[in-house]
C-alpha positions as CSV (number, residue, x, y, z in Angstrom):
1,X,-27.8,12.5,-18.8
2,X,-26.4,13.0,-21.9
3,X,-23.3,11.2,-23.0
4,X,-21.1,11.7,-26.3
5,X,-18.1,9.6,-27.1
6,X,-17.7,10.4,-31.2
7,X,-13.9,11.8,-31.1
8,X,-14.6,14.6,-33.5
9,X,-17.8,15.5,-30.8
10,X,-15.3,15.3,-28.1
11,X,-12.2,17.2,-30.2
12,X,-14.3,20.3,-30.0
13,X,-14.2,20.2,-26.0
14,X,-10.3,19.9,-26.2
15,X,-9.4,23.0,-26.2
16,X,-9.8,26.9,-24.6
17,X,-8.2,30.3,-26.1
18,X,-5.0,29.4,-24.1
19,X,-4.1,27.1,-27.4
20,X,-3.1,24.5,-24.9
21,X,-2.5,21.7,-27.4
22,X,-2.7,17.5,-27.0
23,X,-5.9,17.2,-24.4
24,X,-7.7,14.0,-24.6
25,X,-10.7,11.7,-22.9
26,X,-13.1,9.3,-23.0
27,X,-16.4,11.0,-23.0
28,X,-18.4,14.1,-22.7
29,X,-21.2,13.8,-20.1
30,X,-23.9,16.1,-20.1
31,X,-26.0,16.1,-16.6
32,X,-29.1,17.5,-17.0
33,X,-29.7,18.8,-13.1
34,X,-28.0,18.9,-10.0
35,X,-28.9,15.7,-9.2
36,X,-27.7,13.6,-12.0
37,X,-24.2,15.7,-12.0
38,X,-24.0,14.4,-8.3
39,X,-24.5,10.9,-9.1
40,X,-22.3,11.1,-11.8
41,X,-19.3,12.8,-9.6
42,X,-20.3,10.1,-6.9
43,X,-19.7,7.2,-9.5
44,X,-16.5,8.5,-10.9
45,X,-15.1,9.5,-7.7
46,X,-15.7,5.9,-6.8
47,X,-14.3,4.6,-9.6
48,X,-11.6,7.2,-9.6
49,X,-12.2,8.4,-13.0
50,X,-10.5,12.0,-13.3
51,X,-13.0,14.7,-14.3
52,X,-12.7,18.4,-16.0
53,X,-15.3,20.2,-16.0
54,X,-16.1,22.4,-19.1
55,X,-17.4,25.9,-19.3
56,X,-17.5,28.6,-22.2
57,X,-13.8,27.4,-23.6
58,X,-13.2,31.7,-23.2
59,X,-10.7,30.5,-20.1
60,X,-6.7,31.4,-21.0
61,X,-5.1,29.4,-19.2
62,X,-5.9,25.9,-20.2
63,X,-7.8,24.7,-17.2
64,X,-11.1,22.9,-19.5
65,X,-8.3,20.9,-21.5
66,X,-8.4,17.7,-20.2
67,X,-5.7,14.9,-20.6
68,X,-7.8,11.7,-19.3
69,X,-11.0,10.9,-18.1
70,X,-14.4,12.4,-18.6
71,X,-15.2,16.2,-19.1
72,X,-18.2,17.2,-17.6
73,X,-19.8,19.9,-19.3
74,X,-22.4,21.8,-17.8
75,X,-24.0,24.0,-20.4
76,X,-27.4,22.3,-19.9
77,X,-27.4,24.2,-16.7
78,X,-28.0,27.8,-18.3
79,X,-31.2,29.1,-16.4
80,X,-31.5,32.7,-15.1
81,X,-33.8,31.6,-12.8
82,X,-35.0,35.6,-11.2
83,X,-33.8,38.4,-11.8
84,X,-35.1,40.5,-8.0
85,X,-35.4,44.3,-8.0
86,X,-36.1,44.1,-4.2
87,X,-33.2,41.4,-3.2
88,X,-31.5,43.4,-5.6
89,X,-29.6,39.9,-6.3
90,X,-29.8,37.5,-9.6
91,X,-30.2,33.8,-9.3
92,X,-28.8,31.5,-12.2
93,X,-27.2,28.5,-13.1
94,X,-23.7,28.1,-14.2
95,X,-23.9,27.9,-17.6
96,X,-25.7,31.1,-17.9
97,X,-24.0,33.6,-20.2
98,X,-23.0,36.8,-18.1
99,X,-24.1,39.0,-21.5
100,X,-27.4,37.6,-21.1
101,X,-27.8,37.8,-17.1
102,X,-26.9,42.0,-18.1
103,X,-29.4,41.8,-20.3
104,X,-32.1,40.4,-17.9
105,X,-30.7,42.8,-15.3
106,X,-31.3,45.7,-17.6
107,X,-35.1,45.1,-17.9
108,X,-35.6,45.5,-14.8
109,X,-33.5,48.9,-13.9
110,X,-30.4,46.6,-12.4
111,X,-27.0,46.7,-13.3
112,X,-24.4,43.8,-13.1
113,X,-20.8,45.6,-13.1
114,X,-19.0,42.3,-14.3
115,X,-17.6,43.1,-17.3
116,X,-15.3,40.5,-18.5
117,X,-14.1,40.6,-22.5
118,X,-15.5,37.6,-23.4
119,X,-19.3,38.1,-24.1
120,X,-19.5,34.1,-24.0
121,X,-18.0,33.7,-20.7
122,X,-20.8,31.7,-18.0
123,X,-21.4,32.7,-14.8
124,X,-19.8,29.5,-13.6
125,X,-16.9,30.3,-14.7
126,X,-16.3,33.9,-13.9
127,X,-16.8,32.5,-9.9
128,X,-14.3,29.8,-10.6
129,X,-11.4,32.2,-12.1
130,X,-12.8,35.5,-9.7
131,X,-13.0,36.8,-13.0
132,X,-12.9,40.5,-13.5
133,X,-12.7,42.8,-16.7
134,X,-12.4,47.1,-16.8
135,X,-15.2,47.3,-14.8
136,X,-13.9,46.2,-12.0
137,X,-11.7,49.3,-11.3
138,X,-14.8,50.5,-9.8
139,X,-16.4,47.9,-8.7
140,X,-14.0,44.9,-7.9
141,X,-13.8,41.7,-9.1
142,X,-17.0,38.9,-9.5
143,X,-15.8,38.0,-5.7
144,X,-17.7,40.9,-4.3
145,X,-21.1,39.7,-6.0
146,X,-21.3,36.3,-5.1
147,X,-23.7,36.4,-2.5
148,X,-24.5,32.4,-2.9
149,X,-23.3,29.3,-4.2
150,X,-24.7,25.7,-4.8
151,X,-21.8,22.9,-5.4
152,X,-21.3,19.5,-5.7
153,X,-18.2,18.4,-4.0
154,X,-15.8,15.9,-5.7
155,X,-17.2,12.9,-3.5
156,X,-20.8,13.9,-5.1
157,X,-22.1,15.7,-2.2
158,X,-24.1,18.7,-2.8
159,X,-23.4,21.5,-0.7
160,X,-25.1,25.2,-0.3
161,X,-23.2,27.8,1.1
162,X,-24.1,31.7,1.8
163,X,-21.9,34.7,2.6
164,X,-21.7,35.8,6.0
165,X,-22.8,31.9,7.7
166,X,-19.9,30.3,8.0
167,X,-16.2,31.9,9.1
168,X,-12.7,29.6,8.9
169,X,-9.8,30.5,11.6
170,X,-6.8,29.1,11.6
171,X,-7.3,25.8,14.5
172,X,-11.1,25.7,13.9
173,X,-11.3,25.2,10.2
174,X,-13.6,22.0,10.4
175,X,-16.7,21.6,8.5
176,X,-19.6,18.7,7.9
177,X,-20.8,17.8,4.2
178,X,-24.3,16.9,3.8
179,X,-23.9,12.9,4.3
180,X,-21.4,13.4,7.6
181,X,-17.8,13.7,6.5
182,X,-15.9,16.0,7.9
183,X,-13.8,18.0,6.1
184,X,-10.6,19.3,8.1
185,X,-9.6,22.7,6.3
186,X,-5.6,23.5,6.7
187,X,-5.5,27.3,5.7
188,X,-2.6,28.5,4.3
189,X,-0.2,30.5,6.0
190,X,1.0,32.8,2.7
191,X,-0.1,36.7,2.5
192,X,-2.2,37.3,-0.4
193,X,-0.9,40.1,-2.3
194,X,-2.5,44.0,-1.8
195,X,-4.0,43.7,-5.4
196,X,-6.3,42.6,-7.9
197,X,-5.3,38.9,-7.7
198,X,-6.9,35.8,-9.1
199,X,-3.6,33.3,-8.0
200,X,-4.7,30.3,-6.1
201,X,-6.5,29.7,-3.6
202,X,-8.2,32.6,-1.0
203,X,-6.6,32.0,2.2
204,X,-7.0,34.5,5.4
205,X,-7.6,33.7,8.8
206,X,-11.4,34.7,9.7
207,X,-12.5,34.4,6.1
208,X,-15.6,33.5,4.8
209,X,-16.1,29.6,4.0
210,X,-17.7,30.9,0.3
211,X,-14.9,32.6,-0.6
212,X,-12.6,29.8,-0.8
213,X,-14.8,28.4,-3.9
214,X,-14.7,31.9,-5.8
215,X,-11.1,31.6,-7.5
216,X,-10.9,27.7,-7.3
217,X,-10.8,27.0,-10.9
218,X,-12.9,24.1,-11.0
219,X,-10.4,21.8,-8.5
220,X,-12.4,21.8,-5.3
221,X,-16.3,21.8,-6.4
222,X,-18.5,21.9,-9.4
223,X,-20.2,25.2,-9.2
224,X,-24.1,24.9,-10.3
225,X,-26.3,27.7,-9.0
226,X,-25.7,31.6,-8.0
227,X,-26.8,34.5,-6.5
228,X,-25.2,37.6,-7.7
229,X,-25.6,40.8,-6.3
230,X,-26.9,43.9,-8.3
231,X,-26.4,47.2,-8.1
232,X,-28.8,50.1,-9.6
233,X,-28.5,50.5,-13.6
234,X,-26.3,54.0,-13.7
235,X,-28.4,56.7,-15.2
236,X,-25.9,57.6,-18.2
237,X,-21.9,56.1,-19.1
238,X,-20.2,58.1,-20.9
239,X,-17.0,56.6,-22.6
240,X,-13.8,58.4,-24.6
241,X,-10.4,57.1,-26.4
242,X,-7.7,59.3,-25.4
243,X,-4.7,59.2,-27.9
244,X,-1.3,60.1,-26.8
245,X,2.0,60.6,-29.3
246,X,4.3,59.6,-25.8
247,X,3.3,55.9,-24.1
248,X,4.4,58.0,-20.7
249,X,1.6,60.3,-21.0
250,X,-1.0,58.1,-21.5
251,X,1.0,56.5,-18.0
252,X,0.8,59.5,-16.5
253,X,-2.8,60.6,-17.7
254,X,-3.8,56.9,-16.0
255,X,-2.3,57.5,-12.8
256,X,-3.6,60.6,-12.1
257,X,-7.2,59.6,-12.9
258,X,-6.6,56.3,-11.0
259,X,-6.2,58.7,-8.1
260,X,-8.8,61.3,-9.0
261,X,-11.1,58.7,-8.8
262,X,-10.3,57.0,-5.9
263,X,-10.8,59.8,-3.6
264,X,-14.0,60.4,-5.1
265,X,-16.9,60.7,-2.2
266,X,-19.7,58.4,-3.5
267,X,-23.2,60.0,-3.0
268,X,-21.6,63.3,-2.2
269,X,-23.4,65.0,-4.7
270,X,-20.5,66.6,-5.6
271,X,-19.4,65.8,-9.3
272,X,-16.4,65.1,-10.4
273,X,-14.3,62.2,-11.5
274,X,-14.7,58.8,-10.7
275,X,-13.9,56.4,-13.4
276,X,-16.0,53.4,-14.3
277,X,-12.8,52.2,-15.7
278,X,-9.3,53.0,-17.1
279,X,-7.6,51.0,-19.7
280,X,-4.3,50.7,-21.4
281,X,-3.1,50.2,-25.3
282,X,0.4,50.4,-26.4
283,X,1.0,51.3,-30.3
284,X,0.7,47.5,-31.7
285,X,-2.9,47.5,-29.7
286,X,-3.5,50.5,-31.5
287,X,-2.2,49.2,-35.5
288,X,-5.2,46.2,-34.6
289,X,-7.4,48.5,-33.6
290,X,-7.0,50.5,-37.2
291,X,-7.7,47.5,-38.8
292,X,-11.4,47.8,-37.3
293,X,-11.5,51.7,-37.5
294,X,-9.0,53.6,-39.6
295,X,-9.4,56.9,-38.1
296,X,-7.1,55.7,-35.6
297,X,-4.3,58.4,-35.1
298,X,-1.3,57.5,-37.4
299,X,0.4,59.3,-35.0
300,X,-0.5,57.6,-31.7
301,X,1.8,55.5,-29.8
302,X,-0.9,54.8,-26.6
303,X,-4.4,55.3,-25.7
304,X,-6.1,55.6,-23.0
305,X,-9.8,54.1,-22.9
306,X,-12.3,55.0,-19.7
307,X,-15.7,55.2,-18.8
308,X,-17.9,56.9,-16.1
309,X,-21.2,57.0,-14.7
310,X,-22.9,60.2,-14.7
311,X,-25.9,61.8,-14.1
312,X,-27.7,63.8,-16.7
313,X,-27.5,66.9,-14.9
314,X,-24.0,66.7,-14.0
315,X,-22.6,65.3,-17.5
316,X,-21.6,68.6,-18.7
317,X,-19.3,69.5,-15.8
318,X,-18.0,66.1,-15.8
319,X,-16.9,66.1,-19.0
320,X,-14.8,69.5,-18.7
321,X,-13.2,67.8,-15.9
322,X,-11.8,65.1,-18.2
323,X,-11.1,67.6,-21.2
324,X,-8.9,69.5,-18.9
325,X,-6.9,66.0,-17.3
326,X,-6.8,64.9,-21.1
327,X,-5.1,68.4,-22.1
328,X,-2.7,68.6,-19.1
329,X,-1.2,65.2,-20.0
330,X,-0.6,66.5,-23.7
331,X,-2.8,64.6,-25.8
332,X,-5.0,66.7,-28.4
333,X,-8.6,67.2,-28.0
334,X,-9.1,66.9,-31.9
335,X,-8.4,63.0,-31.2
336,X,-10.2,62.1,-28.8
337,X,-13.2,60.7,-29.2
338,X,-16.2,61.1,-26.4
339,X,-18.8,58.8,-26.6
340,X,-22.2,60.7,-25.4
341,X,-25.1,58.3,-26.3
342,X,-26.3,54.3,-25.2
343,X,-25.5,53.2,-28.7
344,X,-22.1,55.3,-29.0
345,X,-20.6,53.5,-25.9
346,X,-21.6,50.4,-27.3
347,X,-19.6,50.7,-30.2
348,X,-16.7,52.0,-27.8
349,X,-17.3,48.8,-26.4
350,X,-17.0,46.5,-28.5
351,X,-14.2,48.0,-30.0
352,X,-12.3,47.6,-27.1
353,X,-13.3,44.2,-26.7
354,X,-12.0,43.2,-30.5
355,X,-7.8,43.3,-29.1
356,X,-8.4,40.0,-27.6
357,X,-10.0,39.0,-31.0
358,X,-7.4,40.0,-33.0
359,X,-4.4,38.5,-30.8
360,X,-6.0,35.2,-31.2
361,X,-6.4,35.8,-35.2
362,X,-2.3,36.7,-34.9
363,X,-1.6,33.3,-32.9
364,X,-3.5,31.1,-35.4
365,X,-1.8,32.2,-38.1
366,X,1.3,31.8,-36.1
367,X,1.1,28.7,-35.6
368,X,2.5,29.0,-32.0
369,X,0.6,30.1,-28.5
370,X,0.9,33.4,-27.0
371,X,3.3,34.1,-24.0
372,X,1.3,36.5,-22.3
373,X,1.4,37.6,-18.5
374,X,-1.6,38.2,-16.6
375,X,0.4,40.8,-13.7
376,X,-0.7,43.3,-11.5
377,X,1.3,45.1,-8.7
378,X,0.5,48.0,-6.1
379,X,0.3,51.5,-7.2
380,X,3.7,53.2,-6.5
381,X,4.9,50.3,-8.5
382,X,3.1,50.3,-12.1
383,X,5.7,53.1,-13.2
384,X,8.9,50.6,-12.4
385,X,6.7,47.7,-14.5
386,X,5.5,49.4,-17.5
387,X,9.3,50.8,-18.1
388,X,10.6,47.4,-17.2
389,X,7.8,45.5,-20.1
390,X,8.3,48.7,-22.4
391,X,12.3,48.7,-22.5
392,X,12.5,44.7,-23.0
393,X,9.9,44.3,-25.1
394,X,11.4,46.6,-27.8
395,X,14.8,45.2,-27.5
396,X,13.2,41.4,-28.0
397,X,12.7,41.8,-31.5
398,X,9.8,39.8,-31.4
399,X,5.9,41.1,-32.2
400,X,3.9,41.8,-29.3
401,X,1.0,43.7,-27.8
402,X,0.2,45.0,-24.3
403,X,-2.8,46.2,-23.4
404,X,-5.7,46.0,-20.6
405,X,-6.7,47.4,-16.6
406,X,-4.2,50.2,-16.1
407,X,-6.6,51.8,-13.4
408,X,-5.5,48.7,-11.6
409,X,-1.9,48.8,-12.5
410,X,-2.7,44.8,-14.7
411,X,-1.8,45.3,-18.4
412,X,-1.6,42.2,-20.2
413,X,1.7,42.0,-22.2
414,X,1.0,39.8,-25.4
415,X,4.4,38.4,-27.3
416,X,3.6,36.3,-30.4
417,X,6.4,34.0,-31.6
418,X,6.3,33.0,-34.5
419,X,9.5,30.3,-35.0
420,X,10.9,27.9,-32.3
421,X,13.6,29.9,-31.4
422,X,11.6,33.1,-30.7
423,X,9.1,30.8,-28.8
424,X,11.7,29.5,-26.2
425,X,13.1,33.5,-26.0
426,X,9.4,34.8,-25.1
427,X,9.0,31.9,-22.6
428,X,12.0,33.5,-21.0
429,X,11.1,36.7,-21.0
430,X,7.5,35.8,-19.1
431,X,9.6,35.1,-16.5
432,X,11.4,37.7,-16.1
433,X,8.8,39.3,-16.0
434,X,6.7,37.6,-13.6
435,X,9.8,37.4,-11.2
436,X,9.9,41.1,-11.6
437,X,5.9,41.6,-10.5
438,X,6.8,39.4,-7.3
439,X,9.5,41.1,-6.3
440,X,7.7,44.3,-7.0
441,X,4.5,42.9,-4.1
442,X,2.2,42.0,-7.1
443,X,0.7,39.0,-8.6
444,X,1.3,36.4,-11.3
445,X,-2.6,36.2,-12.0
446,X,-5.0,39.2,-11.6
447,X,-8.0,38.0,-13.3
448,X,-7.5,35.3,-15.7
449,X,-6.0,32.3,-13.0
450,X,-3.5,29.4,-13.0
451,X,-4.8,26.7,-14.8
452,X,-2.7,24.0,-16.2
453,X,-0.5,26.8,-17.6
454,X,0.9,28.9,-15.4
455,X,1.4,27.0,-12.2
456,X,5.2,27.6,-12.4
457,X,4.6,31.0,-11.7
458,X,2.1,30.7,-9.0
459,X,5.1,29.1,-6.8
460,X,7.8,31.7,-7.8
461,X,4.9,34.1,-6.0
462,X,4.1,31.6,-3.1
463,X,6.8,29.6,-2.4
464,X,7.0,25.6,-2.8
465,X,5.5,25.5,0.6
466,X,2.6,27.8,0.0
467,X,1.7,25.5,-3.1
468,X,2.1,22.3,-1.1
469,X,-0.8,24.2,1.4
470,X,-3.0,24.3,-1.5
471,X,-2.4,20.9,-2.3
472,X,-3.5,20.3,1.6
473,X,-6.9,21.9,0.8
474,X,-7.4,19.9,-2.3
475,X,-6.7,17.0,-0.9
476,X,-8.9,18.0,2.0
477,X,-12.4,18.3,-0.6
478,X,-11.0,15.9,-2.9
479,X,-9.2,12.9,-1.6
480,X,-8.6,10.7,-4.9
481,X,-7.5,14.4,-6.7
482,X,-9.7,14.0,-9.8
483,X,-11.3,17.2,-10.1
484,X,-10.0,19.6,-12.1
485,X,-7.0,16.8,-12.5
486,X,-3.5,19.1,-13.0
487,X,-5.6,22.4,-12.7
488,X,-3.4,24.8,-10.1
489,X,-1.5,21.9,-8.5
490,X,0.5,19.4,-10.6
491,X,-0.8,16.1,-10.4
C-alpha cells in the first residue's frame, strides 16, 4: 500500500474538470491489489473514515473531489489482463485507459465502440458514470459491454458478479456478500426515462443485479476488474463535417439521418445509411474549432459531424447516399469535408474531440466554472429543446457553446460566465432548462452523471421520494454512508 500525505501530493487529487473548488483530506492511499484495497475499505469502514475514490480526474461533475477523509486512488490497478478473439470480451482492471484497451483490441481484429472524449478516461470509471460518447448512437452506452464486474463493497467485502446470474424483483430483492450479510435491496419505484440516461441509480423490476453497479458513481462499490464485450473491428469508417449557414438545417439534416439510420437492417447486405454517429456544433463550437483549423467556413453557423462503417465494396454507394441527404438539407458540397482514409478520420477525430479542450481553456481564464447541462429527451422532442436552448441562449447575453450527441437528441449547452452577476444568471438558466428536458420525458444526465454537482436536478427529474429510494439502496451496501460521501445523495 502506498500512502501520501504531502498537501501539495494530495492538492493534485482535489480536483476534476467540473472546477469543483475547496475539496480536502487527509491522505491518498494507493492499494496495490484487490486485496489490500479490501482491507483498507474494511478498516475505514470500521473506523468510519469517509472515502472517495479517484479515477482519471476527466469526470464533470465533481464526484473525485473529496471534502474529508481518505481518497483512494486506484491507478495502480491498470492491467489489460487479455484481450480474447474467441470470447470476443476484454478483461482489465479499473485503472486501465479505454484509449489503450482500443488499442489492444485493435491488434487483434476487435473493436471496442466506447468512445468517450476523454482519451484519459479508465475503464473504471466509464462503468461507474455508464459513460458513453458519439459512438454510442450506434452502439449504446458502456452499459451494454459490461459483461463482468469485480468489487469491493464498502464493508470491504469483495464481490463478483456476471450478467445474466442474478435477477432483482420487487419483494425478492435479497442477496448474500461473501462473509454472510445479507443485503436487503428496496428497488425504486420511479420510471427511468426512454433515453440515453446516466441519472442515478438503474432501477427496474426483473433487472439484472450487475446493472445496478454500472451508473453508481463510485457510492455503492469500488469497481476493480472488467470484462467488456467486443465487437468485430469495422472494415473501413468513413467520417465528414457537414457545414450549414442555417442551425435548423444542420437540425433537420440530423433528424433525418437519426432516422435513416435507425431503420437500417443490419447484415441485410443492402447498403445504405447507418450512422456510426451524429454530432452537433453551434457557431461558437465552430469559431473554437477555427482556432485549430482555419478553413473553417466563415460562413457557417452549425455543423454537423458523423461517421459510418462501411465496407470497401459498398463505400462508393454509401457515400452518394450522404452527398444527396447533405444537399437536400442545403448545405454546399464545396464544404464539406469527407474523410476517406484511417489516418484522415483520425484527424476528424481528434478535432472533434479538442471542443471540450477549448471550453476548459475558456473557463480557466474565466476564472468561474461552466454551467453546462448534460440533457437528452425522446425524439419528437429535440426540435421543442434546441429552439428552447437556441432562443434563450442568444437573448442571455452571456458566451456560450453547445455542442455534442444530436443523433441521440443530448447536446451539451456550455455558458461561461465570466463576472458574479452573469454567474448567478447562468445558474438560472440551467434550470430552466433542465425543468424544461423533464417536462419534455428526458433526463437531467445522459452520459456524464450526478456527482456532487448536479444532485439538485436529479430530484426535479425523480421526485424527493425517488431520491430518498436511492438513499434506501445506499444505505442498503453502505450502512455508515462513506463511500463516495455526498456523491448522488446529499450527505
Amino acid at each position: 500500500m502506498i500512502i501520501k500525505r504531502d498537501p501539495d501530493i494530495i492538492k493534485g487529487y482535489l480536483e476534476d474538470t467540473s472546477n469543483l473548488r475547496g475539496g480536502f483530506a487527509d491522505a491518498v492511499m494507493l492499494p496495490e491489489n484487490i486485496m489490500e484495497l479490501s482491507d483498507l475499505v474494511r478498516e475505514s469502514n470500521n473506523k468510519k473514515t469517509p472515502m472517495t475514490v479517484s479515477g482519471g480526474g476527466t469526470a464533470t461533475t465533481g464526484s473525485r473531489v473529496p471534502f474529508g477523509g481518505i481518497i483512494i486512488s486506484l491507478e495502480k490497478l491498470d492491467s489489460i489482463r487479455e484481450v480474447s478473439v474467441e470470447k470476443m470480451s476484454c478483461l482489465a482492471q479499473s485503472a486501465a485507459l479505454v484509449d489503450e484497451i482500443r488499442t489492444e483490441c485493435d491488434k487483434k481484429g476487435l473493436f471496442y465502440p466506447s468512445h468517450p472524449t476523454e482519451r484519459s478516461a479508465t475503464v473504471g470509471g466509464t462503468v461507474s458514470t455508464n459513460a458513453s460518447g458519439a459512438r454510442s448512437f450506434k452502439y449504446g452506452p458502456t452499459r451494454k459491454f459490461v459483461n463482468s464486474l469485480a468489487m469491493v463493497m464498502p464493508t470491504g467485502e469483495v464481490l463478483s458478479l456476471r450478467r445474466g446470474e442474478r435477477f432483482l424483483s420487487k419483494g425478492d430483492a435479497v442477496i448474500e456478500l461473501p462473509g454472510g450479510r445479507r443485503v436487503v435491496i428496496p428497488i425504486p419505484d420511479y420510471a427511468m426515462p426512454a433515453t440515453k440516461n446516466a441519472a442515478g441509480y438503474y432501477a427496474k423490476d426483473g433487472m439484472d443485479l450487475i446493472d445496478l453497479f454500472i451508473g453508481q458513481e463510485g457510492t455503492l462499490s469500488i469497481i476493480t476488474d472488467v470484462e467488456l464485450g467486443l465487437v468485430r473491428r469495422p472494415e473501413k469508417i468513413f467520417s465528414s463535417f457537414v457545414f450549414f449557414a442555417d442551425e435548423r438545417n444542420a437540425w433537420g439534416f440530423a433528424a433525418e439521418a437519426r432516422d435513416i439510420s435507425k431503420v437500417s437492417a443490419p447484415g441485410s447486405g443492402i447498403p445504405g445509411i447507418s450512422a456510426l454517429s451524429i454530432e452537433y456544433f453551434d457557431v461558437n463550437a465552430l469559431r473554437l474549432l477555427s482556432l485549430k483549423n482555419p478553413n473553417v467556413p466563415p460562413s457557417a453557423k452549425a455543423a454537423i459531424f458523423f461517421e459510418q462503417e462501411v465496407a470497401l465494396k459498398t463505400e462508393s454507394s454509401i457515400v452518394d447516399m450522404w452527398l444527396k441527404l447533405i444537399t437536400k438539407h442545403g448545405a454546399s458540397l464545396e464544404d464539406t469535408w469527407v474523410a476517406m482514409t484511417e489516418e484522415d478520420v483520425e484527424v476528424f477525430n481528434s478535432f472533434r474531440h479538442s471542443i471540450p479542450e477549448a471550453v476548459n481553456e475558456t473557463v480557466r481564464r474565466n476564472g468561474f466554472q461552466k454551467l453546462s447541462t448534460d440533457i437528452a429527451v425522446p425524439d419528437d422532442k429535440v426540435r421543442e429543446i434546441l429552439e428552447h436552448y437556441s432562443k434563450t441562449l442568444k437573448e442571455c447575453g452571456m458566451d456560450h457553446v453547445v455542442f455534442g450527441h444530436i443523433g441521440e437528441n443530448h447536446v451539451h449547452t456550455n455558458i461561461l460566465p465570466r463576472s458574479a452577476e452573469e454567474n448567478e444568471k447562468a445558474k438560472k438558466i440551467v434550470i430552466d432548462f433542465v425543468n424544461k428536458a423533464v417536462s419534455l420525458g428526458g433526463t437531467v444526465s445522459a452520459e456524464h452523471g450526478i456527482g456532487k454537482i448536479k444532485k439538485r436536478y436529479l430530484e426535479i427529474m425523480y421526485g424527493s421520494e425517488g431520491v430518498r429510494a436511492m438513499a434506501r439502496i445506499k444505505k442498503a451496501f453502505d450502512p455508515n454512508c462513506l463511500l463516495g460521501l455526498d456523491n448522488v445523495i446529499s450527505k
